[in-house]
N, CA and C atoms as a LAMMPS dump frame, in Angstrom:
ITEM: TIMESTEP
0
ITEM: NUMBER OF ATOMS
363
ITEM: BOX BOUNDS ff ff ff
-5.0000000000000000e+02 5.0000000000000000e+02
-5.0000000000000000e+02 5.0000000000000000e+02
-5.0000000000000000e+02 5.0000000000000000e+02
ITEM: ATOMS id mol type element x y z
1 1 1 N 63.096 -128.607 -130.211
2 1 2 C 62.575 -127.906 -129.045
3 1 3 C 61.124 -128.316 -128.809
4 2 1 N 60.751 -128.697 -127.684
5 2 2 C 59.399 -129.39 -127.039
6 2 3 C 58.398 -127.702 -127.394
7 3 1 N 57.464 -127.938 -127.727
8 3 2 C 56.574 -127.292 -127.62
9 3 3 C 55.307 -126.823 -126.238
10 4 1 N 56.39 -125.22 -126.037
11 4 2 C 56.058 -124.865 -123.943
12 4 3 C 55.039 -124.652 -124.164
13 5 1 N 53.763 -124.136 -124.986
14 5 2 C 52.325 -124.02 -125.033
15 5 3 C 52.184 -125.258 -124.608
16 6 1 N 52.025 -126.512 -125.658
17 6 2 C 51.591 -127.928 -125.252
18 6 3 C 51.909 -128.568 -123.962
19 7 1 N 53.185 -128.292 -123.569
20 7 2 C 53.671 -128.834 -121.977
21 7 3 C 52.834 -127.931 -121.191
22 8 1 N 52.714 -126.664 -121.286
23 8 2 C 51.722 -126.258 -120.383
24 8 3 C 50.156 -126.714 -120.042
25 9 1 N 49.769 -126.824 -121.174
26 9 2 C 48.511 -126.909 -120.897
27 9 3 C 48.21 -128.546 -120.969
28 10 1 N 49.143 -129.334 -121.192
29 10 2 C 49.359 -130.877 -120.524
30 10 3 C 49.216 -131.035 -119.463
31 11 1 N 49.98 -130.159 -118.241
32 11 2 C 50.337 -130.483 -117.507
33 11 3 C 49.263 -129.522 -116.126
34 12 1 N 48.514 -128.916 -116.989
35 12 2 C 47.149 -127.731 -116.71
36 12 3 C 47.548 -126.409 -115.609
37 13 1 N 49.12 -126.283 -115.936
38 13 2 C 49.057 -125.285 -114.897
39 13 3 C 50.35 -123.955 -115.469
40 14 1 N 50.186 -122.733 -115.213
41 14 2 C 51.299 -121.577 -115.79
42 14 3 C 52.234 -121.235 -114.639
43 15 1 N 53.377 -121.598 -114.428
44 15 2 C 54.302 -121.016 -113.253
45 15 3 C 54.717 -119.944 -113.364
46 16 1 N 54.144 -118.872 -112.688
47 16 2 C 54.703 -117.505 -113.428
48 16 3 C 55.606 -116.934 -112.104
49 17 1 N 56.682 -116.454 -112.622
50 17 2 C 58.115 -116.289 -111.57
51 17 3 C 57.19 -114.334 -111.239
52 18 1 N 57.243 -114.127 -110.401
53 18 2 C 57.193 -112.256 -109.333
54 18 3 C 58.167 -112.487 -108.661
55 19 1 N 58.341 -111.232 -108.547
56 19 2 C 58.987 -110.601 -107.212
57 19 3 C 58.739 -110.694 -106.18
58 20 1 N 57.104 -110.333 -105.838
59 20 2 C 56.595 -110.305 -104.811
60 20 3 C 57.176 -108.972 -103.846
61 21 1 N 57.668 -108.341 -104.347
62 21 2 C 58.064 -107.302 -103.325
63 21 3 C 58.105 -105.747 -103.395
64 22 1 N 57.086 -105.451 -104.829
65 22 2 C 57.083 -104.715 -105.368
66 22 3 C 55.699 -104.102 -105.608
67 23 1 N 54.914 -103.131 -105.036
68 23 2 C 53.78 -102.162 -105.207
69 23 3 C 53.862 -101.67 -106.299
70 24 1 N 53.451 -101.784 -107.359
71 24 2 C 51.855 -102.322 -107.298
72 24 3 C 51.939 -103.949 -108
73 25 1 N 53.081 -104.012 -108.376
74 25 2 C 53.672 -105.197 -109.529
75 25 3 C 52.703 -106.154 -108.874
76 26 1 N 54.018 -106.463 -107.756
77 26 2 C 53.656 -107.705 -107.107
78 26 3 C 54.316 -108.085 -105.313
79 27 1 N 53.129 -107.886 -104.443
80 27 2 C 53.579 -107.738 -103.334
81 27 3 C 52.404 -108.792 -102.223
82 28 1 N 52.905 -108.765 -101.294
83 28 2 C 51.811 -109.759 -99.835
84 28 3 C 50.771 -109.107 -99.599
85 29 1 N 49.511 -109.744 -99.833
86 29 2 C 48.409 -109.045 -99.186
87 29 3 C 48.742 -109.311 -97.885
88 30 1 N 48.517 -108.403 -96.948
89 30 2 C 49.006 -107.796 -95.569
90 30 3 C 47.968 -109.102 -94.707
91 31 1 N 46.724 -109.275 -95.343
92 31 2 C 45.512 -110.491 -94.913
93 31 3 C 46.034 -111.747 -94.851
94 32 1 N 45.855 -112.25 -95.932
95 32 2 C 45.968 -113.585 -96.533
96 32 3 C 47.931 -113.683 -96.979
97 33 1 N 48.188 -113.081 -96.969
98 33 2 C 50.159 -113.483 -97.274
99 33 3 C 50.113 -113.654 -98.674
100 34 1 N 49.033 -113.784 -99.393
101 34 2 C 48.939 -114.209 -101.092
102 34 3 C 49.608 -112.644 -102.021
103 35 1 N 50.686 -113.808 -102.446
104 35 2 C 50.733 -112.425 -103.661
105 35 3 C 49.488 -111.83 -104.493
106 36 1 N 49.791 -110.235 -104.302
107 36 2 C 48.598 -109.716 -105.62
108 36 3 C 49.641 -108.895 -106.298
109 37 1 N 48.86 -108.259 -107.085
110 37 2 C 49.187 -107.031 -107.508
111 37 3 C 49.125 -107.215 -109.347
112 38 1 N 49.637 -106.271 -110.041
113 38 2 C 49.4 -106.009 -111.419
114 38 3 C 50.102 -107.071 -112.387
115 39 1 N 50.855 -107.776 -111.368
116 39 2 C 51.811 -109.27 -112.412
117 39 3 C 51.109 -110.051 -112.29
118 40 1 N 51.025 -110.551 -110.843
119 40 2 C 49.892 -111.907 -110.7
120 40 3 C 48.51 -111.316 -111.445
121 41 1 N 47.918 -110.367 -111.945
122 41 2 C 46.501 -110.368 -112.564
123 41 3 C 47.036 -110.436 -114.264
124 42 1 N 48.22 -109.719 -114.403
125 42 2 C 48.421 -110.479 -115.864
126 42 3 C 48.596 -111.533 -115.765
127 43 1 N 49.424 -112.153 -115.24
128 43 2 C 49.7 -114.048 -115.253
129 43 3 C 48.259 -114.704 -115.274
130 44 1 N 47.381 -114.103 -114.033
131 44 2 C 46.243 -114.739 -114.124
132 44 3 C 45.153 -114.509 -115.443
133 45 1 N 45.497 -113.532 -116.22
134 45 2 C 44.865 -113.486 -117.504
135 45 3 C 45.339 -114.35 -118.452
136 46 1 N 46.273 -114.421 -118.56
137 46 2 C 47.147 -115.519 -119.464
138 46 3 C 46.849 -117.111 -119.321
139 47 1 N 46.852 -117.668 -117.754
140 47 2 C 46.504 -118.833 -117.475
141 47 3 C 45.131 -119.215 -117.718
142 48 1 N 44.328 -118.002 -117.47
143 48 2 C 42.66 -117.979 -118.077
144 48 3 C 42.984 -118.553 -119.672
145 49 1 N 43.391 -117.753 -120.22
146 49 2 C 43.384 -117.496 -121.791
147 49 3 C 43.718 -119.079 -122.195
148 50 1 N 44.522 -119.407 -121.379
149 50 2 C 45.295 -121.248 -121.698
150 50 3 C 44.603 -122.144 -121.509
151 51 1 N 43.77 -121.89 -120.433
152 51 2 C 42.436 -122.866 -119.912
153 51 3 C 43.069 -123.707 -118.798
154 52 1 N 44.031 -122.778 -118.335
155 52 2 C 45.306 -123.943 -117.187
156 52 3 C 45.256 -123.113 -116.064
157 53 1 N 45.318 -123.834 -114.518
158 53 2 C 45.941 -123.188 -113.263
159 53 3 C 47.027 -122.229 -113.431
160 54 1 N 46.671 -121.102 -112.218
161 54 2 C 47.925 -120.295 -112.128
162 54 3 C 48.865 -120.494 -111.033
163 55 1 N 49.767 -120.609 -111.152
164 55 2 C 50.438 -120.82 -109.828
165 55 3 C 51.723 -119.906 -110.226
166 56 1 N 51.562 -119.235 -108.847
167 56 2 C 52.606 -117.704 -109.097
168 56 3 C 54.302 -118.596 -107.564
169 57 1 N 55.209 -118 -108.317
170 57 2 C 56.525 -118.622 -107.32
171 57 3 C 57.236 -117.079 -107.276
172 58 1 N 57.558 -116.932 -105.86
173 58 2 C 58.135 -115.946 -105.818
174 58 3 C 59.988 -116.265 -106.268
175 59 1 N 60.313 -115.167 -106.773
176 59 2 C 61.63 -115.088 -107.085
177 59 3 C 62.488 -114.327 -107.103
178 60 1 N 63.687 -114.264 -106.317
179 60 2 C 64.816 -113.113 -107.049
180 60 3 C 64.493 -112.336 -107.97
181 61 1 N 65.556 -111.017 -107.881
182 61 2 C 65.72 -110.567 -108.866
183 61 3 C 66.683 -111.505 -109.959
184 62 1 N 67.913 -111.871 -108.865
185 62 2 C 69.456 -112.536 -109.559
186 62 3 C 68.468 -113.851 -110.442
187 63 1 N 67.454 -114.553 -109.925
188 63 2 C 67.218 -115.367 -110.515
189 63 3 C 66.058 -115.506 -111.35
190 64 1 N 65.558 -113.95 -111.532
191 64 2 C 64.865 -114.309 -112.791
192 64 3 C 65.001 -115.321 -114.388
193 65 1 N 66.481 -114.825 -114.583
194 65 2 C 66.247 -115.645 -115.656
195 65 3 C 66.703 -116.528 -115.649
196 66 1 N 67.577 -117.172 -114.781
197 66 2 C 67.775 -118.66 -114.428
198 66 3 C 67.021 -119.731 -114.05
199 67 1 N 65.932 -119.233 -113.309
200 67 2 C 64.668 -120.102 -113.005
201 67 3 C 63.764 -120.238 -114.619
202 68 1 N 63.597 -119.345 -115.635
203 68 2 C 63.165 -119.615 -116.763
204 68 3 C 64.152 -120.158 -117.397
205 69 1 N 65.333 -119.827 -117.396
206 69 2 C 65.712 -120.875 -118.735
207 69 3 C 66.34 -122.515 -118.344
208 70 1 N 66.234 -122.729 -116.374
209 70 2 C 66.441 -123.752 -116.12
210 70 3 C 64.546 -124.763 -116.265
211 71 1 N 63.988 -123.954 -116.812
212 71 2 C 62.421 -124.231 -116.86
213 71 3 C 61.626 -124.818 -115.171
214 72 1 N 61.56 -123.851 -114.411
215 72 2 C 61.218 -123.98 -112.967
216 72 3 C 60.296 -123.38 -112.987
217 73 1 N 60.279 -122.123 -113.802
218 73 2 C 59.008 -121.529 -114.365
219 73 3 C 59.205 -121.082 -115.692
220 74 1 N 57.332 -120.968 -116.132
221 74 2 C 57.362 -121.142 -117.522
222 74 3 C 57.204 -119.668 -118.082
223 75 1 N 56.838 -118.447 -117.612
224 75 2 C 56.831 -116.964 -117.402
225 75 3 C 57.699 -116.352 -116.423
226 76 1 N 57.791 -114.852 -117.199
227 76 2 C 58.041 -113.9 -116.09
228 76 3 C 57.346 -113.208 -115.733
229 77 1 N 57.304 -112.294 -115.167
230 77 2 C 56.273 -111.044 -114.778
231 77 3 C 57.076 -110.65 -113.534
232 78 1 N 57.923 -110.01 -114.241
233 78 2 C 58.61 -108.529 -113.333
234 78 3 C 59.325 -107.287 -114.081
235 79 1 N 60.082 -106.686 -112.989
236 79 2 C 60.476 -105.628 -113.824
237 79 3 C 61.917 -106.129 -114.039
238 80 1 N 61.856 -105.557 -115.714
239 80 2 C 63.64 -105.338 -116
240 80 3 C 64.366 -104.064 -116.066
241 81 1 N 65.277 -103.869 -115.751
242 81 2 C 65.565 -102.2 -115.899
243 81 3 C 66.235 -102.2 -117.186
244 82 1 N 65.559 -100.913 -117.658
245 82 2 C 66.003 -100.535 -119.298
246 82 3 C 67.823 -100.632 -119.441
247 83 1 N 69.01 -100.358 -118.429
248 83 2 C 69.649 -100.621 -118.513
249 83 3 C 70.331 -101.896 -118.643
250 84 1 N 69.592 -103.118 -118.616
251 84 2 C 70.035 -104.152 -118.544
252 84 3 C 69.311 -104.845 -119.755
253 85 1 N 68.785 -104.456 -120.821
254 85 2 C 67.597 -104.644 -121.322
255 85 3 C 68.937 -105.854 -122.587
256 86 1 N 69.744 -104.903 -122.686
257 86 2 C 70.526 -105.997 -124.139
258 86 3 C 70.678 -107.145 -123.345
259 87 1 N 71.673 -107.105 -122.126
260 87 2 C 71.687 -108.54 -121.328
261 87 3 C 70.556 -109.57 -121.337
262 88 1 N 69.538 -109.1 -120.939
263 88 2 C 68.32 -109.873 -120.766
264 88 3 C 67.97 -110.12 -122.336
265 89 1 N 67.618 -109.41 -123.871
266 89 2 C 67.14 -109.779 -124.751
267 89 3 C 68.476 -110.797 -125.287
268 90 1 N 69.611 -111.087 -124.768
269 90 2 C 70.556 -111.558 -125.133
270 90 3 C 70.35 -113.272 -124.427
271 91 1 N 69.644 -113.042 -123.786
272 91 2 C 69.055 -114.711 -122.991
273 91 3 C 67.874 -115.189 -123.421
274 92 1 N 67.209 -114.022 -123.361
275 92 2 C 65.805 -114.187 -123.209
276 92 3 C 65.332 -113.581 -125.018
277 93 1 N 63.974 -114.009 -125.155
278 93 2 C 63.294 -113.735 -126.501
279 93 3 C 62.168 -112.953 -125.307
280 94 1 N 62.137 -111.389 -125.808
281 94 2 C 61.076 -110.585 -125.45
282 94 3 C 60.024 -110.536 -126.537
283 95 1 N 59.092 -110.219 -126.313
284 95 2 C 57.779 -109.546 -126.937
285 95 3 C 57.565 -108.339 -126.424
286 96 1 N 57.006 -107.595 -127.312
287 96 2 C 57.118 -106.025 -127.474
288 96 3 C 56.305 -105.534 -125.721
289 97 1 N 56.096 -104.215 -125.294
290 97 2 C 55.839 -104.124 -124.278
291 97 3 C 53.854 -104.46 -124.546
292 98 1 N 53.552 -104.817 -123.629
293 98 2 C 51.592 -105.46 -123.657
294 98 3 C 51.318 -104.665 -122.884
295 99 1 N 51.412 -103.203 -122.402
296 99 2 C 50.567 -102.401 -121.964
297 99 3 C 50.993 -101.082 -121.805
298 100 1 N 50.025 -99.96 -121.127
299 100 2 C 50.986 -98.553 -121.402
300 100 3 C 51.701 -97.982 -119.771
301 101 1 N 52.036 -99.035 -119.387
302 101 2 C 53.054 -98.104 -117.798
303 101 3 C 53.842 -98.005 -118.746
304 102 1 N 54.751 -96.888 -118.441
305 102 2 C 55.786 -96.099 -118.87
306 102 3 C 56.899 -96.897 -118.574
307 103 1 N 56.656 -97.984 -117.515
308 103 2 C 58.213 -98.789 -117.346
309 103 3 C 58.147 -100.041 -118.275
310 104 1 N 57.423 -99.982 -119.22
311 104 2 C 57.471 -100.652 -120.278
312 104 3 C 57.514 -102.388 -119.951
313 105 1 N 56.25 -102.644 -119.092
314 105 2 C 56.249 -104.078 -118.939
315 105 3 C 55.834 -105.106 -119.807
316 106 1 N 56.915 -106.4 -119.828
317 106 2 C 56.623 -107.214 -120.779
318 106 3 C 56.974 -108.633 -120.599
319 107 1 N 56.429 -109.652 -121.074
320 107 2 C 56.143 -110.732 -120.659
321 107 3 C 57.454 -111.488 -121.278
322 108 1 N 58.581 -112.15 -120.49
323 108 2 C 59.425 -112.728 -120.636
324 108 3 C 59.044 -114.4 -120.802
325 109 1 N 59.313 -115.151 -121.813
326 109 2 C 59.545 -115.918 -122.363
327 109 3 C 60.889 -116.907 -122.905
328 110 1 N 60.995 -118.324 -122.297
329 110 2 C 62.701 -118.898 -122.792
330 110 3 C 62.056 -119.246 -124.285
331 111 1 N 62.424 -118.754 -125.239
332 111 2 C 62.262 -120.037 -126.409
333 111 3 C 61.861 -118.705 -127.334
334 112 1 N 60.825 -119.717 -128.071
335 112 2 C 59.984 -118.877 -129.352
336 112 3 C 58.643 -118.864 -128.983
337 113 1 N 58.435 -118.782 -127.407
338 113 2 C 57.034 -118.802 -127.497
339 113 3 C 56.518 -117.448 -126.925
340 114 1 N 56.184 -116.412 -127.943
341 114 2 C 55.861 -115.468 -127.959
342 114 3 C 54.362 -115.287 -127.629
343 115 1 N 54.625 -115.038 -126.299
344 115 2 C 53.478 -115.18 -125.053
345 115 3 C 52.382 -114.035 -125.653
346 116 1 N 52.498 -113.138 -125.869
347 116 2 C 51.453 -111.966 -125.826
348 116 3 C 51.384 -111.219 -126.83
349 117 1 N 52.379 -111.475 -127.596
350 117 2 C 52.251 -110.46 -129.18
351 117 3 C 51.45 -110.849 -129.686
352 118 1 N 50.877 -109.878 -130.223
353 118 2 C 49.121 -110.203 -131.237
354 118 3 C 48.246 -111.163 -130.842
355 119 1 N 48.498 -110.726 -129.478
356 119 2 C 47.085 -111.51 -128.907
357 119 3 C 46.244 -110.887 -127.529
358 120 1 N 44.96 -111.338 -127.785
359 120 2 C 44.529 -110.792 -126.329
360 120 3 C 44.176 -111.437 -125.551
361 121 1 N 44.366 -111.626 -123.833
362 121 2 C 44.555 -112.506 -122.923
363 121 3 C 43.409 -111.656 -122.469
């Protein structure tokens, strides 16, 4: 397995998959059409932390995790619903939740690269 830290920061940039359609997550500034909100400023902490561009792609729900594990993007940053949570840890390798909303958000990852556990972005 290629090492996704090193391809990232090779290639100097983090593709992080949103929704985009979601207050406060991740939605259109009404101005500029640019996604903001509380995903794109984690993603953008993370891409800081890497020393690489952020570049946010909006996405499905259906295709969250198909766009990561077809590697189109290299993050997630949306919501999963707790009911679907075995499905998704059954594809996907989670790391524990990285902050305190109650909907328990957490940074989805294809592989072993455990984006945010024991670390601070």
């Amino acid at each position: 397995m290629a090492d996704q830290l090193a391809d990232i920061k090779a290639k100097g940039s983090l593709v992080c998959g949103v929704l985009g359609t979601s207050k406060p997550f991740s939605f259109p500034n009404p101005q500029t059409r640019e996604i903001q909100g509380y995903d794109v400023d984690f993603c953008s902490a993370v891409a800081k932390s890497l020393g690489v561009k952020l570049e946010i792609k909006p996405i499905s729900v259906a295709a969250r995790i198909p766009e990561l594990t077809q590697k189109r993007i290299d993050v997630i940053a949306a919501m999963f619903e707790e009911e679907h949570a075995e499905a998704v840890a059954a594809a996907l390798f989670f790391c524990d939740p990285l902050n305190s909303y109650t909907t328990g958000q957490m940074l989805g990852v294809d592989g072993g690269w455990a984006a945010g556990y024991g670390r601070n972005f």
